[in-house]
Each structure stands twice: as C-alpha cells, then as structure tokens.
C-alpha positions in Angstrom: 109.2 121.5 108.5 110.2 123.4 105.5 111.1 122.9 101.9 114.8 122.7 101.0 116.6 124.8 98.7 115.7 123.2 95.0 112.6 121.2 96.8 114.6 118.3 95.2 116.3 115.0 96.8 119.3 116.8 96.3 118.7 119.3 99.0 120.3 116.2 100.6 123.4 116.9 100.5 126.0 114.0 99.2 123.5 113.0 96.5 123.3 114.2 92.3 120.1 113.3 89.6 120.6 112.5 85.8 117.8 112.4 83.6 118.0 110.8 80.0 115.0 110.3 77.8 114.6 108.9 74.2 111.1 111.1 72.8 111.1 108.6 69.8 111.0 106.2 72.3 109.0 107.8 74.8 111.1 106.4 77.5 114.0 107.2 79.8 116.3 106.5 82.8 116.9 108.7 85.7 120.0 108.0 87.9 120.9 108.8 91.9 124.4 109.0 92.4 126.3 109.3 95.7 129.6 111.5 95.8 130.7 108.2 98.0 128.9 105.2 98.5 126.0 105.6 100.7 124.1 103.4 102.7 120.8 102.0 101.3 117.7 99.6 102.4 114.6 98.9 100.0 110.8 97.9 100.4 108.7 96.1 97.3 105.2 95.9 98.1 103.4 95.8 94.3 102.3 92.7 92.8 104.7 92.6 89.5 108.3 94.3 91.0 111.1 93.8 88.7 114.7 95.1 90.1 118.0 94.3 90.0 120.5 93.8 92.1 118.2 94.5 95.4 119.8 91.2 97.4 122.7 93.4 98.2 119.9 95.3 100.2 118.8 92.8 102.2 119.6 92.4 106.1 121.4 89.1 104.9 123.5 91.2 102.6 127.3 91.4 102.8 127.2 94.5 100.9 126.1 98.0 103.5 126.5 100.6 101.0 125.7 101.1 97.4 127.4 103.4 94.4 123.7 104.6 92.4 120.4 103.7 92.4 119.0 103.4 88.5 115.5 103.8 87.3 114.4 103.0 84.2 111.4 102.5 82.0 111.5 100.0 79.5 110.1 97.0 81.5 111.9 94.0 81.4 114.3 95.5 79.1 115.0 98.3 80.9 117.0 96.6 83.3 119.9 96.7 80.9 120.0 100.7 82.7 122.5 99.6 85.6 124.6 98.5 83.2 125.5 102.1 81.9 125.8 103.5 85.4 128.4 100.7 86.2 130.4 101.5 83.2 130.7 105.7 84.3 131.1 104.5 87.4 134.1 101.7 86.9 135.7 105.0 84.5 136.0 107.0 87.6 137.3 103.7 89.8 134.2 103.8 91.8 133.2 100.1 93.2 133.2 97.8 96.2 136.9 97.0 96.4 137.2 93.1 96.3 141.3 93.0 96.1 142.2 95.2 92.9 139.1 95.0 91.3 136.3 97.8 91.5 132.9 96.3 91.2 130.4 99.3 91.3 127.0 98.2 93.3 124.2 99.6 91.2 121.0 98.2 92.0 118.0 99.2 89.6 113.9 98.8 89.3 112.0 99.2 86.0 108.7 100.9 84.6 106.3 99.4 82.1 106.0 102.4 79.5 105.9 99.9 76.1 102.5 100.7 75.3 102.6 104.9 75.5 103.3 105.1 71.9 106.7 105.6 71.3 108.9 103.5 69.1 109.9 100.4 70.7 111.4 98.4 67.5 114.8 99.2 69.0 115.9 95.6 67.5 119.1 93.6 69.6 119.7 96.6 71.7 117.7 98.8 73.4 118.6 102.3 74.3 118.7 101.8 78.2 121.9 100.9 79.0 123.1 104.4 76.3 120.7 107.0 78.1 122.2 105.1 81.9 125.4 105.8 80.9 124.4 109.7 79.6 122.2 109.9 82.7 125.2 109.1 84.9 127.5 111.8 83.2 124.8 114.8 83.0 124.4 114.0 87.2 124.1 117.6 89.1 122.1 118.9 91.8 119.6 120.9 89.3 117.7 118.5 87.3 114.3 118.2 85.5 111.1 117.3 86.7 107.6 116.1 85.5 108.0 114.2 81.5 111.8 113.6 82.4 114.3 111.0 82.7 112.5 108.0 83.7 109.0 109.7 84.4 109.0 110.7 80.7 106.5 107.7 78.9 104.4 107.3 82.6 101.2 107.3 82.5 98.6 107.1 85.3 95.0 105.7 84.9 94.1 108.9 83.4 96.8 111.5 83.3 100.3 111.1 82.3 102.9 110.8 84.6 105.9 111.6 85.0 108.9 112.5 87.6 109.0 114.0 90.8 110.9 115.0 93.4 110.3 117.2 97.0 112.3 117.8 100.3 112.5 118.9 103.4 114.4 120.3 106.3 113.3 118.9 109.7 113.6 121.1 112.9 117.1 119.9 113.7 118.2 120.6 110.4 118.1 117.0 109.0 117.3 117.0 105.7 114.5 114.6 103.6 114.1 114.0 99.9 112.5 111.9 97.6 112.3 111.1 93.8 109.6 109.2 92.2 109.0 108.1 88.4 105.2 107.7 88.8 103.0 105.5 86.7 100.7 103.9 88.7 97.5 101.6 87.8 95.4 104.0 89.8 94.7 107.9 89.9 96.6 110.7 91.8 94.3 112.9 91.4 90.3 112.9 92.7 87.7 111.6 90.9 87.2 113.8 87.3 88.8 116.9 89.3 92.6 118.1 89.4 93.0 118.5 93.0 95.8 115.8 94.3 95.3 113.1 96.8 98.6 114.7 98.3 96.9 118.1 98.3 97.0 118.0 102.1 100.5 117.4 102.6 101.9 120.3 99.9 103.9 122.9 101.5 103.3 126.1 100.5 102.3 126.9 96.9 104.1 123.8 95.3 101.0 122.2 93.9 98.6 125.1 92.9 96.0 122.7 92.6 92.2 122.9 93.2 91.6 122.2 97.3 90.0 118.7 98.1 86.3 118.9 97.3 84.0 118.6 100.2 82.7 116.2 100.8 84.6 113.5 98.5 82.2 112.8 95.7 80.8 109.3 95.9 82.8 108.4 92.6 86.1 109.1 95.0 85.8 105.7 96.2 85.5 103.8 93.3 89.0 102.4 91.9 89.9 103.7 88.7 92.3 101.6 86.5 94.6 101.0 83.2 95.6 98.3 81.7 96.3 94.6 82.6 98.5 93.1 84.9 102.6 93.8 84.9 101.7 97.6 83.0 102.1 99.5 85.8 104.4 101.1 88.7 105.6 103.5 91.1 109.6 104.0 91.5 110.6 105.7 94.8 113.8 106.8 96.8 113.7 108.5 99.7 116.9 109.9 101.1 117.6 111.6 104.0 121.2 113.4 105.4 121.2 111.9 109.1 123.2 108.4 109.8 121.1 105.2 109.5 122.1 101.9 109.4 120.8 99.5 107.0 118.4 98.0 109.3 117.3 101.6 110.3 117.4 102.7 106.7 115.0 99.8 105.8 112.6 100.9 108.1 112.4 104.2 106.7 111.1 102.7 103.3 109.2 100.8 104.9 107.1 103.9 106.4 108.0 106.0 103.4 105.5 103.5 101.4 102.8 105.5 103.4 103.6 107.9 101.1 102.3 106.1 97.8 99.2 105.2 99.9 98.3 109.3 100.6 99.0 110.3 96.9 97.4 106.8 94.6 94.4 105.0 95.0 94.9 102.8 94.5 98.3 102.0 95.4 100.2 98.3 95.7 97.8 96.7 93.5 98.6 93.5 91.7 98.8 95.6 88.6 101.4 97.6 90.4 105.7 96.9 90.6 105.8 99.4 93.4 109.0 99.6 95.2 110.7 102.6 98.1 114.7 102.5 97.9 115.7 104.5 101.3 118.9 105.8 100.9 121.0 107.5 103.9 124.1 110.1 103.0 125.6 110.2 106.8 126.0 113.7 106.7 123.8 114.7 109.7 123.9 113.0 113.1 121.5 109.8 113.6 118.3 109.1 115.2 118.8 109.6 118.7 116.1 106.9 119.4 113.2 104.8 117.9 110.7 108.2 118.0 113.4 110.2 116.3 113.6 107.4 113.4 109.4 107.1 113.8 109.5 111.1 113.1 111.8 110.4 110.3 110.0 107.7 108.6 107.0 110.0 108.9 108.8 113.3 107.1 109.5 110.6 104.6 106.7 109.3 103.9 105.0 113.0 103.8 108.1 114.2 101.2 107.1 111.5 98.8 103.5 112.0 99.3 104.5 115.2 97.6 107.0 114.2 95.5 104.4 111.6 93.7 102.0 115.0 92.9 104.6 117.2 91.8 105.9 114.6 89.1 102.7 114.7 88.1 101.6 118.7 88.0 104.3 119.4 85.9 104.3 116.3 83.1 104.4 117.8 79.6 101.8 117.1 76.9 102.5 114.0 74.9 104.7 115.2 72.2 103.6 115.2 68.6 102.3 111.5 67.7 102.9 110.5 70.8 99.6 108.4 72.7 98.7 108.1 76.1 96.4 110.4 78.3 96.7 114.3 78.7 98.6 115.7 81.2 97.7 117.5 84.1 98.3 121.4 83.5 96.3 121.7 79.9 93.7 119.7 81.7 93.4 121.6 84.5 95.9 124.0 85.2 
C-alpha cells in the first residue's frame, strides 16, 4: 500500500474538496462533491450526532446515490451548510430527477466550534449556508489542510484541530481516501508528548512526529477531556474508487470507525457527535468477495487513522485574538 498522488481523498478519482472559513468567526464548511452522484452509506457512533439528511443513507432508503456530502462547524446552526451546496448544485441542474424537477441530495453533519473564540453574534443568519455555497464553487482536487474549511475553529482536548485528509493505492490499484474535520473530546496525541496515536499507521515521512514512547507512560491511560456534553466531534468520509453497493459501502464505515479508535482516546464518547460517511465513486472494479471488502474496510480504516493526525500536524496557530489551545507544530514541531 502506498500514498496517492496529493495523499488527499481526491486521489480518488470522481471526487473534488472546497474549503470556506470565516476567521472572524473561527469557523468553516468543507464540501465533497462528486463529478456524478456517487454512492454513499454512513455510520454514527458518538453520543450527541447532529446530521442532516442521513435517512437517505439508510438500507430503507429509496435514494442509492447522493450529489455532496457537507461538513460544517457551527453546531446546530451549522446545518444551514447543505443548503448552500444545494443551491450550486440545482445552478448546474444537478439532483435526483423526480419528473422535471432536480432535487440535489446533500446530506450534512455539524461540529461544535461556538466556544473557540470567534465571533458568533452573526444575528438572523449565520454564515454557513454563504461559505457552503463558496465551498461548493472553489471545489478542485488541490485543497487545504490542517486550520481549513471546516477543521478551521476545532479544537482537541489540548491541541487545536483541524482538517485532514490521506490516501492510498491498494495493490490492485484501488484507490482509498479519507477526510476528517477533527475536534474530538479526547487527545490525538500521547500523554504531554507530540507523537500521534496514528504514529504507527503513517506512511513514510507524512507525520514527522516523535516515535511512540516506550513503554506508554502510565498517564497514557488516563482519559483526557474538554468541555461538557454536545461540544465535541469527529467528521469523517472515507471514499474509495472500486464499486460498492450501499449495503457494502455501509460496511466500510462501519470498519472505517476503527480508524477514530487508533488515532483518539478517547473516541465515541458521550461528549462526542462522531460519524464515518463511506462514499464509493465506481470507478474501479468491486470487491470480488467478503475478504476483498474485509481488506478494504481495513485500508479504510488505516487511511483515516492517518487522515485524523495529519489534520492535526499541520493546524495553524490561533489567529490574533483568537482562543482555544496551541497547535501542534509551535508546540512540538
């Protein structure tokens, strides 16, 4: 296994990133679009998730295949995001075709970020369903990572967050991504040192981050939190080029969570609104049985292991007046 091109989910091909961020506002919105619809699956396991529009994902679902995925910070309000995307998207006639009509399926999770700092008096309208929209029309292949798009006001228990994003080409030439706005109740990081729970599962020098100490100090294994209940999460999609079907492509987020659990601890906490959207582009050929979906539910789960660190290694300092913890490079870089 080896890193794609841009180590970005959009080594997959059929997929493009936007990133819009507010700095007043410490907050932001990153958005996934498909160059067609693409089929999608999703897996919630912390104990606050807010999303939108995730029925359409579920095994009962009439709808297979999905236009964008949107994630936002913002909490509650936030959810305003898939909004914007629809609007770019029903521009371009992009929907779900119910007679003449377009209807663009969009489906969404949010971030709590309303306590970093920034300015949230935003009054009757808040700025997410704006940066969506921007998001949506700045969407390329090359996009920022670390204090971008909707990584940009995360915070973890004691380092800022921030976005990621990894890939990978498997040895058949089926290709894995993820993208991750990480803000989690707990650490991703070990103890008071800078080496990265994912450390293990970096591929070459993408981390550049102290090895794991050995052994794990004692203070390892005691939790480290922020906050109260409903102020924290971890967004996640995992996409991959080979042809799943929505049942197959829900079992791929289901064993792509794995990957929160080897780079937080902790991870799915009832402090947390954790959630994996698996995504599949149907570009490459699919699984040609349950241990070739198994092997790609474990390159998944390894991607956003990664994924979850790098958002982290490169987060930007707070800007001027902004709160929050330090980030990781002036820390320990």
């Amino acid at each position: 296994m080896r890193r794609g091109p841009r180590n970005l989910v959009t080594d997959v091909p059929g997929l493009a990133v936007g990133n819009a961020h507010d700095a007043r506002v410490m907050s932001g919105v990153t958005v996934l679009v498909g160059e067609g619809a693409f089929t999608a699956a999703v897996d919630a396991r912390g104990g606050g998730v807010a999303s939108r529009d995730c029925d359409a994902l579920a095994s009962t679902g009439t709808v297979d295949q999905v236009h964008a995925i949107v994630l936002s910070g913002g909490s509650a309000f936030g959810l305003s995001a898939a909004t914007g995307v629809q609007g770019v998207l029903a521009e371009r006639g992009i929907g779900y075709p119910v007679r003449s009509a377009r209807v663009p399926i969009v489906p969404g999770a949010i971030l709590f970020d309303l306590l970093n700092g920034g300015d949230k008096s935003w009054g009757r309208t808040p700025p997410y369903e704006a940066l969506a929209a921007k998001a949506t029309e700045r969407a390329g292949h090359d996009f920022e990572i670390g204090s971008a798009g909707a990584g940009y006001g995360a915070t973890c228990a004691d380092l800022r967050g921030g976005l990621g994003s990894a890939s990978a080409v498997l040895h058949d030439g089926t290709v894995v991504g993820a993208l991750v706005a990480v803000t989690p109740a707990g650490n991703v990081t070990i103890a008071d040192g800078g080496s990265f729970w994912a450390g293990p599962f970096a591929i070459d020098d993408e981390l550049t981050s102290p090895p794991w100490p050995s052994p794990l100090p004692p203070s390892a294994h005691h939790p480290r939190l922020k906050g109260m209940a409903g102020e924290s999460t971890t967004l996640a999609i995992v996409a991959t080029s080979a042809t799943l079907t929505k049942q197959q492509a829900q079992r791929l987020a289901i064993m792509a969570q794995t990957g929160l659990a080897r780079a937080i601890f902790p991870v799915h906490t009832p402090l947390d609104g954790d959630i994996v959207f698996a995504v599949s582009t149907g570009v490459t050929a699919p699984p040609a049985d349950a241990a070739a979906l198994a092997r790609l539910g474990a390159a998944g789960a390894n991607v956003l292991a990664r994924a979850v660190a790098r958002g982290v290694r490169h987060a930007a300092p707070p800007p001027p007046g902004g709160g929050g913890p330090p980030a990781w490079t002036p820390r320990f870089g």
